[in-house]
C-alpha positions as CSV (number, residue, x, y, z in Angstrom):
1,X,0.0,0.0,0.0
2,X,1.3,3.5,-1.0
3,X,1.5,5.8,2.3
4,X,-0.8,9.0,1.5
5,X,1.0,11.9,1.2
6,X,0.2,15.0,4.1
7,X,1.1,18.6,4.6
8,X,3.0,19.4,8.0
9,X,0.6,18.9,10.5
10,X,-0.2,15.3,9.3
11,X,-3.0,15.8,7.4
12,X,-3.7,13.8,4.5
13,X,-3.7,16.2,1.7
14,X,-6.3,16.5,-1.2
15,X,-4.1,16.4,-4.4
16,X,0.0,16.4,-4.8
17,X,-0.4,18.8,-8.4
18,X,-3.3,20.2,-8.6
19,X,-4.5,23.7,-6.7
20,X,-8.3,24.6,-6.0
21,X,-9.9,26.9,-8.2
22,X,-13.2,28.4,-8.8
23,X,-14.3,25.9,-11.6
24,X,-11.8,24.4,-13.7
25,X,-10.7,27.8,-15.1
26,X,-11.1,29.7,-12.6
27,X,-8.8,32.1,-10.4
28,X,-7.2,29.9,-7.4
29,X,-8.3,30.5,-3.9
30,X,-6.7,32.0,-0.7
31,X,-8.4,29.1,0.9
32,X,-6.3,26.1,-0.5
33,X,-3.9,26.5,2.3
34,X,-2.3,22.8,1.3
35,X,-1.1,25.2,-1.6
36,X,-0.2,28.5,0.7
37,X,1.9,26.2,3.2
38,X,3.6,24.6,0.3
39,X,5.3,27.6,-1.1
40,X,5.4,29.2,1.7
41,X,7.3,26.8,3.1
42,X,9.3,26.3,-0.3
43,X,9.8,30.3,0.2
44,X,12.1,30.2,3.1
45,X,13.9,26.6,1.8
46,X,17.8,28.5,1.3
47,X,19.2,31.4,3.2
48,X,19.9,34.1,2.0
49,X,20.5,33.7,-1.8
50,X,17.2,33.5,-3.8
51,X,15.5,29.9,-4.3
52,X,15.8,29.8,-7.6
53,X,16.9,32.5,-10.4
54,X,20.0,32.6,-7.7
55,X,22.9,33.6,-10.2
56,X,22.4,36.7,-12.2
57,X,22.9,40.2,-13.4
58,X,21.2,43.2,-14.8
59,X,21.5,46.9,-15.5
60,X,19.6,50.4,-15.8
61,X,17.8,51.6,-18.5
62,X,14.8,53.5,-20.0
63,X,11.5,52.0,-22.0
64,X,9.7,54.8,-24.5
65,X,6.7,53.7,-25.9
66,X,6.3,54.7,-30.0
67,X,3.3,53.9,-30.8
68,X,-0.6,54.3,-29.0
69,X,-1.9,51.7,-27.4
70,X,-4.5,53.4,-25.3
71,X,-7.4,51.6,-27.3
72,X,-6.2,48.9,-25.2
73,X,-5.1,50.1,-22.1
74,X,-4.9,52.7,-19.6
75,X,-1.8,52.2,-18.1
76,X,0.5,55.4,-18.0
77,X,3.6,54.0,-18.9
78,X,2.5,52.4,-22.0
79,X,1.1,55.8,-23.6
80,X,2.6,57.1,-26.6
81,X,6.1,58.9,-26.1
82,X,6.1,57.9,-22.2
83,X,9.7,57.1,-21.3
84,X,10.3,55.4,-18.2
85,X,13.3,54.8,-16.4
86,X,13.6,50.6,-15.8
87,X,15.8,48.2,-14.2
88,X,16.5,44.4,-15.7
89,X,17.9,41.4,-14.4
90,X,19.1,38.2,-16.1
91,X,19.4,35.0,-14.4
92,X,19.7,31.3,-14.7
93,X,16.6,29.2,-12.8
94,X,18.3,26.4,-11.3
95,X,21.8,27.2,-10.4
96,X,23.2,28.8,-6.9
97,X,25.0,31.8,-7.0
98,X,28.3,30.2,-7.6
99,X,26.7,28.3,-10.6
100,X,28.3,28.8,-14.5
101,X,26.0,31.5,-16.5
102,X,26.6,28.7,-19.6
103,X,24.5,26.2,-18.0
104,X,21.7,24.3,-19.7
105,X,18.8,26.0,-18.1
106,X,15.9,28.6,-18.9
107,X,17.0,32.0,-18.9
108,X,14.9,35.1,-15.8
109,X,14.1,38.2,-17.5
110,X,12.9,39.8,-14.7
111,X,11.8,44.4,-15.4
112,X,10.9,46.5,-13.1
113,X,9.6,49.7,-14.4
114,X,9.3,52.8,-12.3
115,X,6.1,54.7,-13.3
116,X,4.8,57.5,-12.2
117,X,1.7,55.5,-11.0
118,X,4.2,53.1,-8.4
119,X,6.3,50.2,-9.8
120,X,5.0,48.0,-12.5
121,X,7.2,44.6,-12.8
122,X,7.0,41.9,-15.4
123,X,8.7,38.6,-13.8
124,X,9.3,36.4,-17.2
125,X,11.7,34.3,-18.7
126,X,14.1,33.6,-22.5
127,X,11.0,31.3,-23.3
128,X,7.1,32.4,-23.8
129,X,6.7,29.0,-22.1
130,X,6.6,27.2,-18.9
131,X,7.0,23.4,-17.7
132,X,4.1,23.2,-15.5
133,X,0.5,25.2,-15.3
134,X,-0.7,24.5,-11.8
135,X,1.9,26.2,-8.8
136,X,0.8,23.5,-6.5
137,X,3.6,21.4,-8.8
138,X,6.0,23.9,-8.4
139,X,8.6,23.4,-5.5
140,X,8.5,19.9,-7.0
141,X,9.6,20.5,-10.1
142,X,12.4,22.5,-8.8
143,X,13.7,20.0,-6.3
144,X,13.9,17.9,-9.1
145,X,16.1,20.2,-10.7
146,X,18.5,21.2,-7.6
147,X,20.3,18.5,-5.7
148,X,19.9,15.4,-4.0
149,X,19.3,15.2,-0.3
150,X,21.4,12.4,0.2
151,X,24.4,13.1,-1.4
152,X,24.1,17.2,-2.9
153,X,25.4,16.2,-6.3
154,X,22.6,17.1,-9.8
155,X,20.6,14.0,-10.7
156,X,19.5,13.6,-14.2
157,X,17.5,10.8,-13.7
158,X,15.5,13.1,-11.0
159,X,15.0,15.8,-14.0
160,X,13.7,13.2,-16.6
161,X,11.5,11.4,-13.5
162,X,9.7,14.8,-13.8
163,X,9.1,15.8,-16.8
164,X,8.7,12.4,-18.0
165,X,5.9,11.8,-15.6
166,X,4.5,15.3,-16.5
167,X,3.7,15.3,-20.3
168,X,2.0,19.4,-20.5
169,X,6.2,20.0,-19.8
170,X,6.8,19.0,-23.4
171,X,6.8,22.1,-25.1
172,X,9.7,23.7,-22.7
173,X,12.0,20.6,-22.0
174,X,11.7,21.2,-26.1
175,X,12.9,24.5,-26.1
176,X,15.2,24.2,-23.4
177,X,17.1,21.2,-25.1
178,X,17.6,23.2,-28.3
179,X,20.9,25.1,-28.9
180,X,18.1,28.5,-27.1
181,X,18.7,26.6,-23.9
182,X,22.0,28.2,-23.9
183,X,21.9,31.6,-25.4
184,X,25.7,32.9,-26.5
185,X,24.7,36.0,-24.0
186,X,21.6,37.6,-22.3
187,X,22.3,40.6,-25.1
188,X,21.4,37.9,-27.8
189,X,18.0,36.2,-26.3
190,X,14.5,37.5,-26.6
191,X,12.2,37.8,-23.2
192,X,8.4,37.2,-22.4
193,X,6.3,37.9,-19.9
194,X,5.2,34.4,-20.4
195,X,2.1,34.9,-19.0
196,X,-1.2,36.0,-19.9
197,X,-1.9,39.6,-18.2
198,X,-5.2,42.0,-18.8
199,X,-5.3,45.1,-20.3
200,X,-8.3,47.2,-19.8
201,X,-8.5,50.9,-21.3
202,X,-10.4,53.8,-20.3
203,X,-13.3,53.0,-21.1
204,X,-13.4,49.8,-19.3
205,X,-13.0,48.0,-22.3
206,X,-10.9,44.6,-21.2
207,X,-8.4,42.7,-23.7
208,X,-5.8,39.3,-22.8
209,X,-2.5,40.2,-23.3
210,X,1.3,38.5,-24.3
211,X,4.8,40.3,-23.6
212,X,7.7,39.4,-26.0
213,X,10.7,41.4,-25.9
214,X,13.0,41.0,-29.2
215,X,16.6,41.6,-29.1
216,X,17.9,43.9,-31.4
217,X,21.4,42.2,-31.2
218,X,20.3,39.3,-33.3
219,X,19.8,35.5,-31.7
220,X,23.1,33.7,-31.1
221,X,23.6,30.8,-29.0
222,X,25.8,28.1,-28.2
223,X,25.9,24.7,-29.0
224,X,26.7,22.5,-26.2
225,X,30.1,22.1,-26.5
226,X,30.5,25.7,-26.7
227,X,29.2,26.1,-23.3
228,X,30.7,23.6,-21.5
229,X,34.2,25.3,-22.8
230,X,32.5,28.3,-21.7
231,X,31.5,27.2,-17.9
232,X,35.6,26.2,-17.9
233,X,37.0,29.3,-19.4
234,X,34.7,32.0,-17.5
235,X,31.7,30.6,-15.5
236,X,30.9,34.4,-15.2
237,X,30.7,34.9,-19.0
238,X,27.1,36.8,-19.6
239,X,27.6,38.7,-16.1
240,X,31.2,40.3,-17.5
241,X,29.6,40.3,-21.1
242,X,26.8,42.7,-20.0
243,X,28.5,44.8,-18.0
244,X,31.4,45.3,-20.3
245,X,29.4,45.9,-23.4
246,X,27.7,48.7,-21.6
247,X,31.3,50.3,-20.1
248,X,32.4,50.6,-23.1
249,X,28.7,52.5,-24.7
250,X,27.7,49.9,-26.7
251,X,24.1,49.4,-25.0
252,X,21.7,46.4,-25.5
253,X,18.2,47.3,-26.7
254,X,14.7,45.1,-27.1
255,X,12.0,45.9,-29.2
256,X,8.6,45.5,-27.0
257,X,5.7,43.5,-29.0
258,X,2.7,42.4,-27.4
259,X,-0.1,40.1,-28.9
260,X,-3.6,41.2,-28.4
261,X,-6.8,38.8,-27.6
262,X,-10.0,40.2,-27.4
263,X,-11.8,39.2,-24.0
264,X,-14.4,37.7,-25.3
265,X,-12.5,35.5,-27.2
266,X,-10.4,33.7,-24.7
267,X,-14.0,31.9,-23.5
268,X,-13.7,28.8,-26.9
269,X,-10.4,29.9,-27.9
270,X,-9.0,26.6,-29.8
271,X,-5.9,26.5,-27.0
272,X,-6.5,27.7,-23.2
273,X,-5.4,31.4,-23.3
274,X,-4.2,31.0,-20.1
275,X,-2.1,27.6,-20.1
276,X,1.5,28.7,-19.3
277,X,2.6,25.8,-21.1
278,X,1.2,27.0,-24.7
279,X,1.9,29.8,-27.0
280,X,-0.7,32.1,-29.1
281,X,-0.1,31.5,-32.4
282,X,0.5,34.7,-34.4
283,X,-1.0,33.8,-37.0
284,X,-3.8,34.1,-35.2
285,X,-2.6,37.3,-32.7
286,X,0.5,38.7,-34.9
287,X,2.6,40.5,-32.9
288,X,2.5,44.3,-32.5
289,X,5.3,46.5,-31.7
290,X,4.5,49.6,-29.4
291,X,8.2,50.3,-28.6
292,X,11.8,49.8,-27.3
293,X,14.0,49.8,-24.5
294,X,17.8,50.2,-24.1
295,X,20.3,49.1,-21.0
296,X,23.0,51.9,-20.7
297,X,24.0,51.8,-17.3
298,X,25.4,49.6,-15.2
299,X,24.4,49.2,-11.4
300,X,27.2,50.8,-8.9
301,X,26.9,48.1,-6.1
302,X,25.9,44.8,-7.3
303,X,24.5,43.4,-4.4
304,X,22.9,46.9,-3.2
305,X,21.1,47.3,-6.9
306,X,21.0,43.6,-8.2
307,X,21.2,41.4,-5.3
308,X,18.5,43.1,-3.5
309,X,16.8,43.8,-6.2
310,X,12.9,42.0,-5.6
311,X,10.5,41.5,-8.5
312,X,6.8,40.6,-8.2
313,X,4.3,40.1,-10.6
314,X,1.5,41.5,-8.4
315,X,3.1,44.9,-9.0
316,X,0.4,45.8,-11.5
317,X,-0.3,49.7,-12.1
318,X,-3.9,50.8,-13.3
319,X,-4.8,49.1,-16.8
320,X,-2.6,46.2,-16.3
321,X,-4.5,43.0,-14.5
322,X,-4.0,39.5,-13.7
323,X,-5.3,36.5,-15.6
324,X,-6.8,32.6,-14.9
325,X,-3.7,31.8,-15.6
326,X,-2.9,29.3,-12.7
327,X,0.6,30.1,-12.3
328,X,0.7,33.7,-12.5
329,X,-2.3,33.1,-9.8
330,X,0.1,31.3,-7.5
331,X,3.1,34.2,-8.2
332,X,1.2,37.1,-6.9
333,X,1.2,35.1,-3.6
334,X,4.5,33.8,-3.7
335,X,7.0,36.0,-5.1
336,X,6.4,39.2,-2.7
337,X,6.4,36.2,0.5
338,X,9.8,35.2,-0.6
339,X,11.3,38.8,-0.5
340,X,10.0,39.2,2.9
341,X,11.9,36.2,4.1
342,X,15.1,36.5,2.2
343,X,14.9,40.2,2.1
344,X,12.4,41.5,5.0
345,X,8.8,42.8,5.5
346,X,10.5,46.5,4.5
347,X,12.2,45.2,1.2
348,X,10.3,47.6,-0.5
349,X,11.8,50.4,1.3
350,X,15.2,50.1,-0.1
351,X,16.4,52.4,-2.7
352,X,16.1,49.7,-6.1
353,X,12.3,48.6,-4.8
354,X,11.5,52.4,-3.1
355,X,8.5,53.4,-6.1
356,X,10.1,57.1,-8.1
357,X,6.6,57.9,-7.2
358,X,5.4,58.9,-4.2
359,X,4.4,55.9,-1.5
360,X,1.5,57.0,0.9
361,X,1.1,53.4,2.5
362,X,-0.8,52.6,5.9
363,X,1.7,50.1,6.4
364,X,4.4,51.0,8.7
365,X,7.2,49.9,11.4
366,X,8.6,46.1,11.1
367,X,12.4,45.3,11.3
368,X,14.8,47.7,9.4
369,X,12.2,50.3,8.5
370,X,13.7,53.6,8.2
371,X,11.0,55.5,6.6
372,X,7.2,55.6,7.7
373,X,4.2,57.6,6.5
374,X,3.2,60.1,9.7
375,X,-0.4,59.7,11.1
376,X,-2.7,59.0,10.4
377,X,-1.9,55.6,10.4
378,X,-5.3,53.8,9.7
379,X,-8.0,54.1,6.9
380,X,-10.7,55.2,7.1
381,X,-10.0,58.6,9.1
382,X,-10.8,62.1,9.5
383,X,-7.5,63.6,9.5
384,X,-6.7,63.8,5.8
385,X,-5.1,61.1,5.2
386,X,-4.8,59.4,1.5
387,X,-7.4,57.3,0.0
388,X,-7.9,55.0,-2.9
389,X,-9.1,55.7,-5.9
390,X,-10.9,53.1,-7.0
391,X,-12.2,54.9,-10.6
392,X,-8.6,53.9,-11.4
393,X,-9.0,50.4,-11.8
394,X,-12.5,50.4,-13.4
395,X,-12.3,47.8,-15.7
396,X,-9.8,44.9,-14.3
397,X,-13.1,42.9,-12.7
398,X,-15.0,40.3,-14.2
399,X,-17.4,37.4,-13.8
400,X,-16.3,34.0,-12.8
401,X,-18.1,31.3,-11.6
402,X,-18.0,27.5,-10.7
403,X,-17.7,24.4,-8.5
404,X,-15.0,25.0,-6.0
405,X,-12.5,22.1,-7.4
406,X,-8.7,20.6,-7.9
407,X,-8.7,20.1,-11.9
408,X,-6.5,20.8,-14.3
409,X,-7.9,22.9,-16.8
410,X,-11.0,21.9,-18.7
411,X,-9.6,21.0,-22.9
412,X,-10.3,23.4,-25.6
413,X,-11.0,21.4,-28.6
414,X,-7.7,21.4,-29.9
415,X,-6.0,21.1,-26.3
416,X,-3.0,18.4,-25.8
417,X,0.4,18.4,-23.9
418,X,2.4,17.5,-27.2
419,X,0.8,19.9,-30.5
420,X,2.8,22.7,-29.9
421,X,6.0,20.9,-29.4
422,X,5.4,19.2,-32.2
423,X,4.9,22.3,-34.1
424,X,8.4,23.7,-32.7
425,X,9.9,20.4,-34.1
426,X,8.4,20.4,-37.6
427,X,8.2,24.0,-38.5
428,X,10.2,26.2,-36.3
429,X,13.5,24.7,-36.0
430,X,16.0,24.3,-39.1
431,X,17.7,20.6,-39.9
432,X,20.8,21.7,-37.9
433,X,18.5,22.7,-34.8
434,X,16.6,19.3,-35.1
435,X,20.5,17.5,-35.2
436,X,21.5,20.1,-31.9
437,X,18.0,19.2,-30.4
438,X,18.8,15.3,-30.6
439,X,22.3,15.7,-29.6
440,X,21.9,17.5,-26.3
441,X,18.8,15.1,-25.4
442,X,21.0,12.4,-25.8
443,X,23.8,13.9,-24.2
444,X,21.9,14.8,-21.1
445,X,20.0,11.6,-20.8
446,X,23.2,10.0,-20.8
447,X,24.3,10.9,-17.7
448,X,25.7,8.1,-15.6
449,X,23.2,8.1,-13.0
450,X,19.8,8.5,-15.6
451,X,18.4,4.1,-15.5
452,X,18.3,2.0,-18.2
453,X,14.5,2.0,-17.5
454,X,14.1,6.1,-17.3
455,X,15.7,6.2,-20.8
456,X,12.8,3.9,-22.0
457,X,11.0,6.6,-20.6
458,X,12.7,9.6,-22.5
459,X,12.3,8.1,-25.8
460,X,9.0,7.2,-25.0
461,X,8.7,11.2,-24.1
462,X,10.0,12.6,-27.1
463,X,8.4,10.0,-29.7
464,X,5.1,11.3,-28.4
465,X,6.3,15.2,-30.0
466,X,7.6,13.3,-33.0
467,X,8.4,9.5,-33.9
468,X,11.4,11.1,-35.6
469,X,12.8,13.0,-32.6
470,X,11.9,9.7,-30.6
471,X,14.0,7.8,-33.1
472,X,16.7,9.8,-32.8
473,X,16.5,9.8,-29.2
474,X,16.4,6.1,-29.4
475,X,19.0,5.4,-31.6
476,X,21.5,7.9,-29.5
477,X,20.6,6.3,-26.0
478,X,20.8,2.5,-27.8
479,X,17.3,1.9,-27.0
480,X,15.0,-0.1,-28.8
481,X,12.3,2.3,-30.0
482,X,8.5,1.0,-29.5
C-alpha cells in the first residue's frame, strides 16, 4: 500500500499537483492552504541567496513607448512617447549563485519599471513557455532540478523522472534542449512575460494580453560544446559580457511586442489562453510592436542594486490586470512572501524597490524600516489622510463562476500536452537545430546516474512530440524504439 502523502501537520492532503480553483478555469483561492503552506514553506527553503533564479545580473535603463496603445489600455507608462526609467535582471533558474551562467537552463528576464503610478514589474523568462500550469507542482519540479538530499550532487535521472511523468512539460524541455537553452549571451535572447496579463482601457474595455521582448542584437547561441568550454574558461561569461558591453557604450536594446486577444475570445479559444505551457499562435494574434528599450548603465553596487533587487508580478499599475492563468495566480502570492523572508517585511523600502513615485502606505514599522508615512496611520480617518481611488482600476473585474474544485484545466477542442512541441519540431527549427536538439537530449539523458529504464522513458517522451525525434532519441541512447 502507498502511504498518502500530508502537509505538515499530518493531514492527508487532497491532491500532490493540482490547486483549488473556482471551476476548472477559474482564479485559485486563498483558501487552499495545502497550496499556501507549500510555497510558503518552499519560500524560506535557502538562506539568503534566492531559491531559484539565484545567479544573475542586470543593468539600468529606459522603456519609451512609440506607438498608441491606449485603445487597449490605460496604463500610464505604456502611452505614446512615455519614457520610463527601468531596471532588468538576467538570471539562470536552477543554479546557486556560484553556478556557471553557460549552464543548460531557462534564462529570468525579470523588469521593473518605475512609473509615475508606483512600480510595474514583469517577472518572465528567454522562453514564452513554462514546464508546468498549476503552482501546486511547483517546489516539486524545482527539487527535481536542484540536488539530491542524500548526497548534494545534480541528478539527471531526478529531471527526466519529472518531466517524464509530467507530459504538458513537453513544449519547454523542447525549447530548453535546443541550442536556445543556452543563449551565447543575455544581449542575444528574446524575453516574455510568459504569462497572460489583462489590459483594460479607459473605457473599461478589457483585452488578454502577451509580452515578448525582441533583441535587437540578433539571436546567437551556443551549442553545447561551446558552453561547457564556456563554464571552464569563464563561469561568469554573460555577467562580465553585459557589464562590459555597456562600459564601453555599446548598449543592449529590445524591441517591445505584445499580442492582443480580445476578452471575449479567450471563453472557446481553440488553446487555453491562459495555459502557461502553450503559445498564441501569431498567425492568429501577430505581434505588435508599441516600442523599445535600451540598457545603458550599469548598477554601482551589485549586491545593493542587483542582489537586493525584488520582483513581483503583483506589482500591477492601473490598466494592467492579472489573468486565470494558474501560475501567475500562484506568483502574486509567492513572489512578494519570498522577498520578505530572504529580504524583510521592509524590502520595498530600499532604494532599487523604493517606487520614483510617491508611497502613501498605511503600512508601517517592522524590522529595518527607516522611513514611515506620519499619522494617520489607519483608513478610514478624518484627518486627511490618503485614499484610494478606486475609478482607477474600473475595468480589471470580471465574472467567474464554478464548482470549488482541484482540476487541471477543462480541454479546448484542440488542447494536448504535445501539438505545440510538435509544431516547434516540424516548423520552427532548421535541420541543424533538429541534429542540436537530438544531440543535447542524448547527451543529457546519458548521464551516468539516468536508469536503463528512465531512458525507455525519454524516448517514450519525445516520440510522443515526434516519432522522428523519438527515433533519434532512441538510436542515440541504444534503445529499442517501441
Amino acid at each position: 500500500m502507498v502511504a498518502y502523502s500530508t502537509d505538515d501537520a499530518g493531514i492527508p492532503a487532497p491532491h500532490d499537483g493540482l490547486s483549488q480553483s473556482v471551476g476548472p478555469n477559474g482564479p485559485l483561492l486563498l483558501q487552499d492552504h495545502f497550496l499556501i503552506q507549500k510555497m510558503a514553506h518552499f519560500n524560506r527553503e535557502r538562506v539568503p541567496e534566492r531559491v531559484v533564479h539565484a545567479k544573475g545580473g542586470g543593468a539600468f535603463g529606459e522603456l519609451e513607448i512609440t506607438e498608441d496603445v491606449s485603445q487597449y489600455t490605460r496604463a500610464d507608462l505604456f502611452q505614446k512617447g512615455r519614457k520610463t526609467p527601468l531596471l532588468l535582471r538576467f538570471s539562470t533558474v536552477a543554479g546557486e549563485l556560484g553556478s556557471a551562467d553557460t549552464a543548460r537552463d531557462p534564462r529570468g528576464f525579470a523588469l521593473k519599471f518605475y512609473t509615475e503610478q508606483g512600480n510595474y514589474d514583469i517577472v518572465g523568462n528567454n522562453t514564452p513557455i513554462f514546464f508546468i500550469r498549476d503552482p501546486s507542482k511547483f517546489s516539486d519540479f524545482i527539487h527535481s532540478q536542484k540536488r539530491r538530499a542524500d548526497n548534494q550532487l545534480r541528478d539527471n535521472n531526478m529531471q527526466w523522472d519529472f518531466w517524464t511523468l509530467n507530459p504538458e512539460s513537453a513544449h519547454q524541455v523542447s525549447f530548453l534542449m535546443t541550442d536556445r537553452g543556452t543563449p551565447k549571451t543575455w544581449r542575444h535572447m528574446h524575453g516574455f512575460g510568459s504569462h497572460t496579463f489583462m489590459w483594460y482601457n479607459a473605457n473599461g474595455e478589457k483585452f488578454w494580453v502577451k509580452y515578448h521582448f525582441k533583441t535587437e542584437q540578433g539571436i546567437e547561441n551556443l551549442t553545447a560544446a561551446e558552453a561547457k568550454a564556456m563554464e571552464a574558461e569563464d563561469p561568469d561569461a554573460h555577467r562580465r559580457d553585459l557589464w562590459e558591453s555597456i562600459k564601453r557604450g555599446d548598449y543592449p536594446a529590445w524591441t517591445v511586442n505584445v499580442q492582443i486577444m480580445p476578452f471575449e475570445e479567450a471563453a472557446d479559444y481553440r488553446f487555453n489562453p491562459f495555459d502557461l505551457t502553450k503559445v498564441w499562435p501569431h498567425s492568429d494574434y501577430p505581434e505588435i510592436t508599441i516600442g523599445r528599450f535600451v540598457l545603458n548603465r550599469n548598477p554601482e553596487n551589485y549586491f545593493a542594486e542587483i542582489e537586493q533587487a525584488a520582483f513581483e508580478p503583483s506589482n500591477l499599475v492601473p490598466g494592467v490586470a492579472g489573468s486565470p492563468d494558474k501560475m501567475l495566480q500562484g506568483r502574486l502570492f509567492s513572489y512578494p512572501d519570498t522577498h520578505r523572508y530572504r529580504i524583510g517585511p521592509n524590502y520595498l523600502q530600499l532604494p532599487v524597490n523604493r517606487p520614483k513615485s510617491p508611497v502613501r502606505s498605511y503600512n508601517y514599522d517592522g524590522p529595518m524600516a527607516y522611513y514611515n508615512n506620519p499619522d494617520p496611520v489607519y483608513a478610514p480617518n478624518t484627518a486627511g489622510g490618503p485614499e484610494a481611488q478606486p475609478d482607477l482600476f474600473k475595468g480589471e473585474e470580471y465574472h467567474v463562476a464554478g464548482e470549488i474544485v482541484r482540476s487541471a484545466y477543462t480541454l479546448h477542442k484542440e488542447d494536448d500536452d504535445f501539438g505545440q512541441a510538435r509544431t516547434l519540431w516540424e516548423k520552427v527549427l532548421s535541420d541543424t537545430d533538429r541534429a542540436n536538439m537530438v544531440d543535447n537530449i542524448v547527451g543529457h539523458a546519458s548521464a551516468p546516474e539516468v536508469t536503463d529504464d528512465m531512458k525507455k522513458r525519454v524516448v517514450e517522451y519525445w516520440t510522443n512530440i515526434h516519432p522522428d525525434l523519438g527515433g533519434g532519441v532512441a538510436k542515440g541512447l541504444g534503445v529499442q524504439q517501441a
